[in-house]
Structure formats: C-alpha cells, structure tokens
C-alpha positions in Angstrom: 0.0 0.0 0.0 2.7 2.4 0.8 4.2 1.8 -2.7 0.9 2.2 -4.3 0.4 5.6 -2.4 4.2 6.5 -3.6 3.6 6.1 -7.3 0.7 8.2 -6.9 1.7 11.1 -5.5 4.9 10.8 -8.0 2.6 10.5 -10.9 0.2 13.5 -9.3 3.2 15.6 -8.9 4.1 15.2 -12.3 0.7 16.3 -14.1 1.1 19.6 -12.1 4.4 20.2 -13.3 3.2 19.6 -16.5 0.6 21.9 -16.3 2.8 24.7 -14.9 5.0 24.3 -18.0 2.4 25.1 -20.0 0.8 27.7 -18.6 3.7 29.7 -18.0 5.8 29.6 -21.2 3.3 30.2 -23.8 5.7 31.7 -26.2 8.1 29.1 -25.8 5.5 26.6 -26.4 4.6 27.7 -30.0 8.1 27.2 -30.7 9.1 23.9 -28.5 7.7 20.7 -28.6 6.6 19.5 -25.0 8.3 15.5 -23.4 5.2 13.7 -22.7 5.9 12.1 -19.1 6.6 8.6 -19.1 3.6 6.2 -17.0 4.9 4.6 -13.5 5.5 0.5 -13.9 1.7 -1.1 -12.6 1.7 -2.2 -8.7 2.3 -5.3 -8.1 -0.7 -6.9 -5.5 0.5 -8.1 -1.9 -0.1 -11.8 -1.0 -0.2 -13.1 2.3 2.5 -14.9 3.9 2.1 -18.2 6.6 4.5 -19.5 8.9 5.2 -23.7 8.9 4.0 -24.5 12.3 4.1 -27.6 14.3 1.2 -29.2 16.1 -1.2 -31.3 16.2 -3.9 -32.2 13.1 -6.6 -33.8 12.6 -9.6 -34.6 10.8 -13.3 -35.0 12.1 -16.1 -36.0 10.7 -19.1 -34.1 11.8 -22.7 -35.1 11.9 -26.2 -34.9 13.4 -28.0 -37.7 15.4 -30.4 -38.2 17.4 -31.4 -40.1 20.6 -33.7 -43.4 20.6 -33.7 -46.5 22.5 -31.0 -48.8 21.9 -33.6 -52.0 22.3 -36.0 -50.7 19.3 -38.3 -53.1 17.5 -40.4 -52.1 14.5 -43.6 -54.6 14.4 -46.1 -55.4 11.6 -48.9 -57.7 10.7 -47.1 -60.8 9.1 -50.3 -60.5 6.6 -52.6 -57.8 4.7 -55.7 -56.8 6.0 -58.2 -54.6 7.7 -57.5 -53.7 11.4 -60.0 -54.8 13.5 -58.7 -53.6 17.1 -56.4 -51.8 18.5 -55.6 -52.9 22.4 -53.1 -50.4 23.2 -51.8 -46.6 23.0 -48.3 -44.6 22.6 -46.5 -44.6 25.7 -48.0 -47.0 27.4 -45.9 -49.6 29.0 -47.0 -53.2 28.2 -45.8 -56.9 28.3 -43.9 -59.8 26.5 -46.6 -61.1 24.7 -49.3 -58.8 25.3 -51.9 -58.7 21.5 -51.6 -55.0 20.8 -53.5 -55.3 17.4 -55.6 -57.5 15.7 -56.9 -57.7 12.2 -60.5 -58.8 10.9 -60.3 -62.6 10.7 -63.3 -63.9 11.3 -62.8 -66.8 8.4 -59.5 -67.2 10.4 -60.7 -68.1 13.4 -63.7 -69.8 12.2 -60.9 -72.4 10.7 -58.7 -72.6 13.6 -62.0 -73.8 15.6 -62.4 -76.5 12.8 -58.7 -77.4 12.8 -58.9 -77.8 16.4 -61.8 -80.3 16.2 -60.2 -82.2 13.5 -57.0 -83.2 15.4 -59.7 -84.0 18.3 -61.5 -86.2 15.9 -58.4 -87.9 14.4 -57.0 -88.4 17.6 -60.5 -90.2 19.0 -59.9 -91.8 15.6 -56.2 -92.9 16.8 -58.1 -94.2 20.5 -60.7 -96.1 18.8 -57.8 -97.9 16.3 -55.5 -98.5 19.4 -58.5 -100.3 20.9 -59.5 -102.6 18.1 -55.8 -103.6 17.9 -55.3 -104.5 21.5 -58.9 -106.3 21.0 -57.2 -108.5 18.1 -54.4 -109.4 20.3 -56.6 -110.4 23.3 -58.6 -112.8 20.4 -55.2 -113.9 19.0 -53.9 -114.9 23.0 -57.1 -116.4 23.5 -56.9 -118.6 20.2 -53.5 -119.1 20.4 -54.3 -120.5 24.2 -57.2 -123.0 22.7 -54.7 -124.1 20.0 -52.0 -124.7 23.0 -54.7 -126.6 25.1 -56.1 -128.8 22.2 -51.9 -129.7 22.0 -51.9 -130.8 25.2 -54.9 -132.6 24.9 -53.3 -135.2 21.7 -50.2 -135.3 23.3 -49.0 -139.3 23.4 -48.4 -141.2 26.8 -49.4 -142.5 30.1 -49.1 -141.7 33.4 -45.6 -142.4 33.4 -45.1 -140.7 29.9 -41.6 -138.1 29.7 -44.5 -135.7 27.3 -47.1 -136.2 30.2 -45.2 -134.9 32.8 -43.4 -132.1 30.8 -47.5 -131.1 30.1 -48.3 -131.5 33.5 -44.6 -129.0 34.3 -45.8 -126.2 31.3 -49.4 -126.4 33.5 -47.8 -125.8 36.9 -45.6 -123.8 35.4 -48.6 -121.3 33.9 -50.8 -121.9 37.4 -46.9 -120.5 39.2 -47.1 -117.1 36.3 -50.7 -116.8 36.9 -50.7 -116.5 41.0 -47.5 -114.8 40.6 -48.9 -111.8 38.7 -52.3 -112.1 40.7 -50.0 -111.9 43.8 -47.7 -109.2 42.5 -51.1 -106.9 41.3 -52.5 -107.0 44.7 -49.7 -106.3 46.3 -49.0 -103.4 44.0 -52.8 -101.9 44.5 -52.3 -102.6 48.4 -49.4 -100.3 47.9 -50.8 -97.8 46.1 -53.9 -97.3 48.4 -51.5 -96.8 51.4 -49.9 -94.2 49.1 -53.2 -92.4 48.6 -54.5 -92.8 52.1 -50.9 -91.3 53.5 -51.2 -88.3 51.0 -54.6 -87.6 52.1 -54.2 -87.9 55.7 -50.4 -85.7 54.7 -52.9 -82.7 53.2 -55.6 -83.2 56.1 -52.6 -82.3 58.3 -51.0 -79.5 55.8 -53.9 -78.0 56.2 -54.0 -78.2 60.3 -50.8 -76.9 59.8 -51.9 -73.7 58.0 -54.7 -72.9 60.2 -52.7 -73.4 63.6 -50.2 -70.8 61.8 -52.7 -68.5 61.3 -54.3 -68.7 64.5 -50.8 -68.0 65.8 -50.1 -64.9 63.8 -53.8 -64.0 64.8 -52.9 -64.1 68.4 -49.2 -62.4 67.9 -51.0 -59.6 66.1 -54.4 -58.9 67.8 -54.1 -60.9 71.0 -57.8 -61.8 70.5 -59.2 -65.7 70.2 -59.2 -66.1 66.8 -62.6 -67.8 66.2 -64.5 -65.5 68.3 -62.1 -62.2 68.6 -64.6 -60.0 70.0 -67.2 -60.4 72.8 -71.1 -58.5 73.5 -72.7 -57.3 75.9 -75.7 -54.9 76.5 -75.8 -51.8 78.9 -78.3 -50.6 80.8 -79.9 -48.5 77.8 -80.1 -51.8 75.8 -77.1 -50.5 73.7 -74.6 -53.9 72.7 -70.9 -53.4 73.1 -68.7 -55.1 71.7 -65.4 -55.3 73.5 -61.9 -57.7 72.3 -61.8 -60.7 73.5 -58.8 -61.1 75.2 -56.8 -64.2 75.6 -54.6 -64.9 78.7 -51.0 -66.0 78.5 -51.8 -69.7 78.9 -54.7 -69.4 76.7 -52.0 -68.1 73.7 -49.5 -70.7 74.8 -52.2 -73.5 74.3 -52.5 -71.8 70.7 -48.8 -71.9 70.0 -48.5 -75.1 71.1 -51.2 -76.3 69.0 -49.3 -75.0 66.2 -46.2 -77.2 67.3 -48.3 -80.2 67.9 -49.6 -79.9 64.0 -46.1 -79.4 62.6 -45.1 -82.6 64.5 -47.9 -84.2 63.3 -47.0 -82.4 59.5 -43.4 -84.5 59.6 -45.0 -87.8 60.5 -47.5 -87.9 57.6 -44.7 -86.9 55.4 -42.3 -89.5 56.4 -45.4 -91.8 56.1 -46.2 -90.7 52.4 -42.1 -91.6 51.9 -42.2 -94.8 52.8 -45.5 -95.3 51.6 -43.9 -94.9 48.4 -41.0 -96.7 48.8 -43.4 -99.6 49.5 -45.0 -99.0 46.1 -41.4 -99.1 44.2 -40.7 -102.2 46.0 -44.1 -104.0 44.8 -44.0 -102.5 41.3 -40.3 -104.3 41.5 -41.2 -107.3 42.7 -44.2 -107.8 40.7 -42.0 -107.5 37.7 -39.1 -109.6 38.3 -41.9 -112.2 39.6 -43.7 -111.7 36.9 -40.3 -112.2 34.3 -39.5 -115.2 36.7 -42.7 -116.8 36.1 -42.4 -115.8 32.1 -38.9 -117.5 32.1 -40.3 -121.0 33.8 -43.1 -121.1 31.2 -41.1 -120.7 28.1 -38.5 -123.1 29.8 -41.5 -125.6 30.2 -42.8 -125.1 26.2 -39.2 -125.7 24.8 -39.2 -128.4 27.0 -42.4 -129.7 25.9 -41.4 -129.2 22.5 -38.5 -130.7 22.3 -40.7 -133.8 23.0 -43.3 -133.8 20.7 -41.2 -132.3 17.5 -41.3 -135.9 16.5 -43.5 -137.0 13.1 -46.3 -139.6 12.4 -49.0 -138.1 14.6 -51.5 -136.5 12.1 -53.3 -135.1 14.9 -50.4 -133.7 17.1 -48.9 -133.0 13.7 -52.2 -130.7 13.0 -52.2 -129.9 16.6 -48.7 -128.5 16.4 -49.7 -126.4 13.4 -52.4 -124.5 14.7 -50.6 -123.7 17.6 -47.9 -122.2 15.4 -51.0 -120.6 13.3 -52.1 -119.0 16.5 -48.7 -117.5 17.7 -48.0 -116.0 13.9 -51.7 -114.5 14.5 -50.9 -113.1 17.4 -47.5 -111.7 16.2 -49.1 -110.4 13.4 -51.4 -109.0 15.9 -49.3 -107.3 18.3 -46.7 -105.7 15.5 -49.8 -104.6 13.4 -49.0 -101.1 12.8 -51.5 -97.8 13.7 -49.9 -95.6 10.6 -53.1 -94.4 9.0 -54.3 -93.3 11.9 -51.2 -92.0 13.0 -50.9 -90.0 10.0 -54.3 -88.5 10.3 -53.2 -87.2 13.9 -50.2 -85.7 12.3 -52.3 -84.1 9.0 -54.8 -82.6 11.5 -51.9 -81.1 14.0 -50.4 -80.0 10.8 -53.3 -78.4 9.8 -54.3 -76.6 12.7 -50.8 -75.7 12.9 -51.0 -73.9 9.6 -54.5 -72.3 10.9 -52.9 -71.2 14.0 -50.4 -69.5 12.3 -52.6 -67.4 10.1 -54.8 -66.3 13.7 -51.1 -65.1 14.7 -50.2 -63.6 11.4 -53.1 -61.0 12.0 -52.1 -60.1 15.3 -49.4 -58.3 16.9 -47.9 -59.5 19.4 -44.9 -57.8 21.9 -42.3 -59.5 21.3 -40.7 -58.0 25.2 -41.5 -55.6 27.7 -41.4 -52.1 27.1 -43.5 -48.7 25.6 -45.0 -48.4 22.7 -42.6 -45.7 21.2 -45.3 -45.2 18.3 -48.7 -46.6 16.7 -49.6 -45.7 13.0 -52.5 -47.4 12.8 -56.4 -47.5 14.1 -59.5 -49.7 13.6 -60.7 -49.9 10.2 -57.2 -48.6 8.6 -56.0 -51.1 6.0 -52.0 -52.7 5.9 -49.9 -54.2 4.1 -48.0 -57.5 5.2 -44.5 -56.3 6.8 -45.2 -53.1 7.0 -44.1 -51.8 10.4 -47.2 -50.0 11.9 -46.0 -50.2 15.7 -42.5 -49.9 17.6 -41.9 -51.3 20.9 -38.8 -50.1 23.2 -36.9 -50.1 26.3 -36.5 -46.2 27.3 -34.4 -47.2 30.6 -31.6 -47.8 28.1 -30.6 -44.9 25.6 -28.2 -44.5 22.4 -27.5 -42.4 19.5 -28.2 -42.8 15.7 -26.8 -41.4 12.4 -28.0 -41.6 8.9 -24.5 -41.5 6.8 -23.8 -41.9 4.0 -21.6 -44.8 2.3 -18.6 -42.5 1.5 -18.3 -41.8 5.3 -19.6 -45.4 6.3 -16.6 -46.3 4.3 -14.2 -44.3 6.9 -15.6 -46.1 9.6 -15.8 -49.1 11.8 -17.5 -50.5 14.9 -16.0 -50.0 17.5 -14.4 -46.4 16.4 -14.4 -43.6 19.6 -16.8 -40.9 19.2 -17.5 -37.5 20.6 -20.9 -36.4 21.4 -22.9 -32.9 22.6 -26.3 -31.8 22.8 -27.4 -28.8 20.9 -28.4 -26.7 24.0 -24.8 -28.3 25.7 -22.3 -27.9 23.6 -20.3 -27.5 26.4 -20.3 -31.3 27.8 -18.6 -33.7 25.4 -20.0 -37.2 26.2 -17.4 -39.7 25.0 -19.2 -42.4 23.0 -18.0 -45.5 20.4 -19.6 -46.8 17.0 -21.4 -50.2 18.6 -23.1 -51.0 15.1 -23.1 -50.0 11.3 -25.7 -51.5 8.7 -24.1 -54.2 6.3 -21.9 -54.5 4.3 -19.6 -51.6 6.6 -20.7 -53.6 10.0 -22.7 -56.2 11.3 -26.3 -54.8 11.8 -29.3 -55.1 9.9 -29.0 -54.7 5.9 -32.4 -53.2 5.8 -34.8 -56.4 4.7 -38.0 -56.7 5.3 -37.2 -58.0 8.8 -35.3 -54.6 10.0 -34.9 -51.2 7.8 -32.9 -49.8 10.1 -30.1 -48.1 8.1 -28.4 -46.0 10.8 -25.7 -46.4 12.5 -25.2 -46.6 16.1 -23.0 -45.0 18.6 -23.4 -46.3 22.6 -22.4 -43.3 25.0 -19.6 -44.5 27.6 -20.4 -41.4 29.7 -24.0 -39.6 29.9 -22.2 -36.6 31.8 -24.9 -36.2 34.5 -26.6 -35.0 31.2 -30.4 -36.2 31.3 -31.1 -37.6 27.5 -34.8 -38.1 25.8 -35.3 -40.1 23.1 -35.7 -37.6 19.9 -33.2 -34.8 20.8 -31.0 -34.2 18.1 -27.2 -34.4 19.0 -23.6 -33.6 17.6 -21.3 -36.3 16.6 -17.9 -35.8 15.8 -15.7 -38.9 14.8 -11.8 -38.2 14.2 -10.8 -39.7 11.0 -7.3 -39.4 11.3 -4.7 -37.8 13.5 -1.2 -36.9 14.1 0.7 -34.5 16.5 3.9 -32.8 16.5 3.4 -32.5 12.6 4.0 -29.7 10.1 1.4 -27.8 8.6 0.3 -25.1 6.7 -3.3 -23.8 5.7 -4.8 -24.9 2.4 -4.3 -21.4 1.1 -0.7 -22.0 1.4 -0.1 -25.4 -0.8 -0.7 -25.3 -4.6 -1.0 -27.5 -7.3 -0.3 -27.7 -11.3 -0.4 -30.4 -13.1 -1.2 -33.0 -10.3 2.1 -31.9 -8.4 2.1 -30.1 -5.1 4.0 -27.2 -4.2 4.5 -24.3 -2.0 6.5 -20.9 -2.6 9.0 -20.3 0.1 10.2 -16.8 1.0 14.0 -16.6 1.3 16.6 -13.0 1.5 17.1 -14.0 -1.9 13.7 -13.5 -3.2 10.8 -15.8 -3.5 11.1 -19.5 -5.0 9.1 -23.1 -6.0 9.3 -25.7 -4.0 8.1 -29.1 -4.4 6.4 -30.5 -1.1 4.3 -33.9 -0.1 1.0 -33.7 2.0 -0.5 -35.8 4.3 -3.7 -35.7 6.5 -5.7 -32.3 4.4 -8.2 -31.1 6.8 -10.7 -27.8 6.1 -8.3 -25.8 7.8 -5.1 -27.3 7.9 -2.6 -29.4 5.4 0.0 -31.6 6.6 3.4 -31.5 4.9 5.6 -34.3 5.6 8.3 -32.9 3.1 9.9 -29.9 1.4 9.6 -28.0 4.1 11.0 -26.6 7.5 9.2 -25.2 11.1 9.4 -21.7 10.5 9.6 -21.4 6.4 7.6 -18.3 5.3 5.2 -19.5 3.0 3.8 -17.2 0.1 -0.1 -17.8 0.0 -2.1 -17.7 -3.3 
C-alpha cells in the first residue's frame, strides 16, 4: 500500500508540473515541442505470507444424530388386512406377549376352531384304532391259548409218559405265572392305596398346619381368640358393646402349642407318604421280576415240551402243532400290526391346525418383550400391508445415539471407532461415546430387509455426563478420522497444485522460490506437509 500511495503522488506531482509548464511559457510553447511524461510501472498486488507451524492435526467428521432406545423393535402384521382392534396406545408400557393389534379374521378363526376339532377327531380316531388292535391281540392270546390246550390234549403217553409230565410241568408252570402276577397286582394296589390314604391324611394335616399358623399370627397380632375375637354385651340402655376378647397368657401358649403339635404331626405324615412310596417301588419291583421269573419258567417248560413232541407220524399232534404255530403268527401279526393311518391323520390334523394357528397369529401383533410403545400408525378400520411396520416397541431405561451416513463416510468407519458427542443446547459437555453397530456390508447390523430397515448407524455413550437424554433430541457427533501431533502444517491457502504436483513458494533474503512438497492428512483448515519443508519457512499464499 505504501508503494501504491508513492507512485501516486509521483505521478500527481508530475501532471502539475506539467501543467505549470504550460501555462507559464506560452511563447516558448509555439516554438518547443513539450516531453510527454513517461507512465509509472503497474503495482504489483500483496499476497499473504504463513509460517510452517508444528502441532497437532486432525480430521473430524461431523454429523447430526439423534437419541432413541438402543432396544427398538419395528412390528407389523405378518399379513394384509383390515385392522380390527387396537388394544393399546403410545406410551403405554406393556408386556412380553401382550396382543396389541388384531386384524379382521373372522374366516381365520372360524378355521382354527375347525382345525382344532379335527386333530380332536383324528386323535378319537387314533383311541378307537388303538382299541380294536389290543382287542385283536386279546382274540389272537385267546386262540393261540385253545390251539396250545387242544396240544396238550393229543399229546402221546401214560401216566408215566416223559411228554405227560413235561405237560403236566408247562401247566404248573402257567398256574406258578398266573398267581405270581395275581400276587404281585394285589400287592402293588395294596401299595398304592397306602400311598393315597398317606397323602390324604399328609394334606388333612398341611392344612392343620396352616390354620394353627394362622391362629398364631392371629394371636401375635391382635391378642384376641381367633374364632370368636370379640365379645357383646348390652348396657343398661339396651345399647350392645362389643369389647376384644382377650386371651390370657396360657390361653396363647395352648395356641402356639397347638401350632407345634400340627407341625409334628406335618413331619410324621410326610415320612409316612415316603415310605408309603418306597413300599410301592418295591411291589411294582417285585411284581415284575416275579412276573419275568414266572415268564422265564413257562417258556423253559414249552421248549421243553417241544422238544418232546417235534417228532412225526402223529397226524393229529402234527395238526395240533400247526395251529398252535398258526395261532402264535396271529398273534405276532397281531401285536406288530402297525397304527400308521391313523397316526398320520393325527399328524395331517396337527399340521393343519398348525398352519390355521399361524394365520390367527399372522393377523395379530404381538410384543415381542416388555417395554413402551414408542409409536402406533394405525387404528380400527385402517388397512395394511403384510411387513409393514405399523408399531414400535422399546426399552427407554436404556438410551443411544443414531446417524443416517452416507456410504462414502460409512466407508471411513468401523465398529468400535471412539466418538464425541454434545447436545445442541450443551455444547459445552462432550460425552465420549464408540460406533457399537453400522448396517451391512460396513458392520454387522441389519442390511435393511424386510425384517429390519434400520439403516443407521449406532453410537453407545460410555459417559451420559450427568446429562439427562430423551429419546428424539438431536445431537452432535464428531468422529476423528485421522490424526497426528507434533506434525508440520500449513493452511490450504498455502499449498498449490499444477499439473497434479504439489508445491509451495517459500520466501528466502534472496527472493521468492518453488518448492516441491508432499502432503498428508488435508483437513478444512489445515494441510499436513511431511516434506519440502521446515518449522518456520515463510510461506507465500495464493
């Protein structure tokens, strides 16, 4: 500026001069051609100048968010329709499985109720064939029992006959199986009425017990008899009063000890019901192994029996032999006939109402956990789509932040990251915070199906601050990107560019000059140069 204001007052001072000339020297100017003055060389323009400093740099990345619950669930009806019902409002706290909507599904229900009374059916179906069978099998034992006694009855020999006696060994044997299990039942159903008559007379007591304690805490509390606590009596206008009725100190012990007498008595029955079923293990035990005993001597006696007669020649044992073998492969046949169609009609109808079931459900909403209903965009008689979130359900004990970025700055990220985070109306009070989710593919939350559009990504505060947060305030976020201290920078203003190289001009005593430099983290404010340059270099801006 100063050599701006020196040219013109040179260039000033010349025009009067010039002007002078003329004026005074007329004569001599008709006969002496005036110099014209020669223009001043044009002012150059003063750049600014920056210092290389050293510090530190770095580069944030700053974004809004905003408060919400960090357990958020969007719900929808899992099928289109016409709302029927809604059984709840925003802000209002409800519970895990709690219907909060319904749709119009009257045909729904209608075959739900029919499902349900088909698997009943097939399943009385199922009873009924389980029945028959076990009926075929009684018929096959019995023939199979006449075709064994008509055996016994053409079997060859006297009194002294080896057959005879093994006969008369498979009919002792049988008699032996058949007291054995008639002996082992009724010990088993004596055992099993003990049982019942020790768990009856255990809750007759239980519930001596109970009262006694009552009558107890009666008396600690009111001091009164418990069955008649209060006495009358009239006064000489007729009028009744009604006074406590007070219990002496031996009349309360004989209460308490009452009590003690019944919980003596409670330990007695139940050491009876204990060994009233140990008594039952032990007959169901022995009627078994009695029972497998007796078995084992029967089919010990048949081999036996039939080792004797396996020989040939007798048309009628012969026959006889058959029809015994007849009767056991009908009674095989018998016990391993199978109950599949049956079985499979069970398993249709539970399929069935299964599917029915599902489409009741699929037109409701349901809560999937406890919490508030953050909002509700729907009412009776509004019609939906299927998936289409209509209702979100949180936890507002528990509080985070969300972001929508975009993918170039998801792309700079990653869970985890550290975060710094201020309210609007405290910017003030930095809560320190970390990324805890991104959306796929840059993280591992939802990629926004059908199942979850949540897009944003997700920072959890370490430190609240004593700060109070809502859910819906909007927030600052500041994520640094990169960073580096004790490094050299200049401002952007400083570093130029031609031709993709970088460069910076350097002011020396000997006059200005180009120098090449490389940059590292570049910043809105500040440039890193990692070479060319010194701490202290003055640099000549553009």
């Amino acid at each position: 500026m100063r050599r701006v204001r020196y040219i013109g007052t040179a260039l000033l001072s010349s025009m009067l001069a010039f002007q002078l000339a003329a004026c005074g020297a007329a004569s001599s100017a008709q006969t002496e051609e005036a110099t014209p003055t020669p223009l001043p060389p044009a002012a150059e323009i003063e750049r600014p100048t920056f210092v290389v400093k050293r510090g530190t740099i770095e580069n944030p990345l700053d974004v809004n968010g905003r408060v919400s619950p960090v357990d958020l669930k969007a719900l929808a009806f899992k099928r289109a329709g016409t709302v029927a019902s809604v059984h709840a409002d925003k802000g209002q706290q409800v519970k895990a499985g709690d219907v909060l909507a319904e749709l119009k599904q009257d045909d729904e229900v209608d075959a739900l109720r029919e499902a349900e009374d088909g698997v009943t059916q097939a399943q009385r179906d199922l009873d009924s064939a389980k029945v028959q069978r076990d009926k075929q099998i009684a018929q096959a034992k019995l023939d199979l029992q006449d075709a064994q006694d008509a055996l016994k009855r053409v079997l060859p020999g006297g009194a002294d006959d080896p057959i005879r006696a093994a006969q008369k060994e498979l009919e002792e044997a049988q008699k032996a199986a058949d007291t054995q299990n008639t002996t082992g039942s009724e010990g088993k159903t004596e055992a099993e009425y003990n049982l019942v008559k020790a768990s009856e007379a255990l809750s007759d007591t239980q519930k001596q017990v109970s009262a006694a304690y009552w009558d107890v805490v009666w008396v600690d509390k009111y001091g009164t008899d418990p069955d008649n606590p209060f006495t009358e009596t009239t006064d000489e206008n007729g009028k009744i009063i009604r006074k406590p009725n007070k219990l002496t100190d031996e009349q309360k012990q004989a209460i308490k000890d009452k009590y003690t007498e019944a919980q003596r008595t409670l330990r007695d029955s139940e050491r009876a019901v204990a060994q009233a079923e140990r008594a039952l293990e032990k007959a169901r035990k022995e009627e078994i192994d009695g029972n497998g005993d007796a078995t084992e001597k029967v089919a010990e006696a048949q081999n036996k029996l039939n080792d004797m007669i396996s020989g040939s020649g007798n048309k009628e044992l012969s026959s006889a032999q058959k029809a015994v073998k007849s009767a056991q492969l009908a009674l095989e046949e018998a016990e391993a006939a199978t109950l599949n169609t049956a079985t499979k009609a069970v398993e249709d109808a539970k399929r069935a109402l299964d599917k029915a079931r599902k489409k009741v459900t699929d037109g409701q909403i349901t809560a999937p956990q406890d919490g508030e209903l953050i909002s509700i965009s729907i009412g009776e008689g509004d019609t939906v789509e299927a998936d289409s979130f209509v209702i979100e359900i949180a936890d507002t004990s528990r509080l985070e932040v969300g972001a929508e970025l975009g993918a170039e700055q998801m792309r700079q990220l990653q869970e985890g990251q550290p975060a710094e985070i201020t309210l609007l109306s405290r910017p003030d009070v930095v809560m320190p915070a970390s990324i805890r989710q991104m959306p796929e593919p840059y993280g591992s939350g939802s990629s926004g199906n059908v199942e979850s559009k949540d897009r944003r990504t997700l920072f959890e505060i370490a430190d609240f601050k004593g700060l109070e947060l809502k859910s819906g305030q909007n927030v600052k976020i500041r994520i640094v990107l990169e960073s580096k201290e004790n490094a050299l920078w200049l401002p952007p203003d400083a570093v130029r560019s031609f031709e993709g190289r970088r460069f910076v001009v350097v002011r020396t005593d000997q006059g200005d000059r180009r120098q090449t430099v490389k940059v590292g983290i570049e910043t809105q404010d500040q440039v890193e140069i990692t070479e060319g340059v010194e701490e202290g270099d003055v640099i000549v801006g553009q």
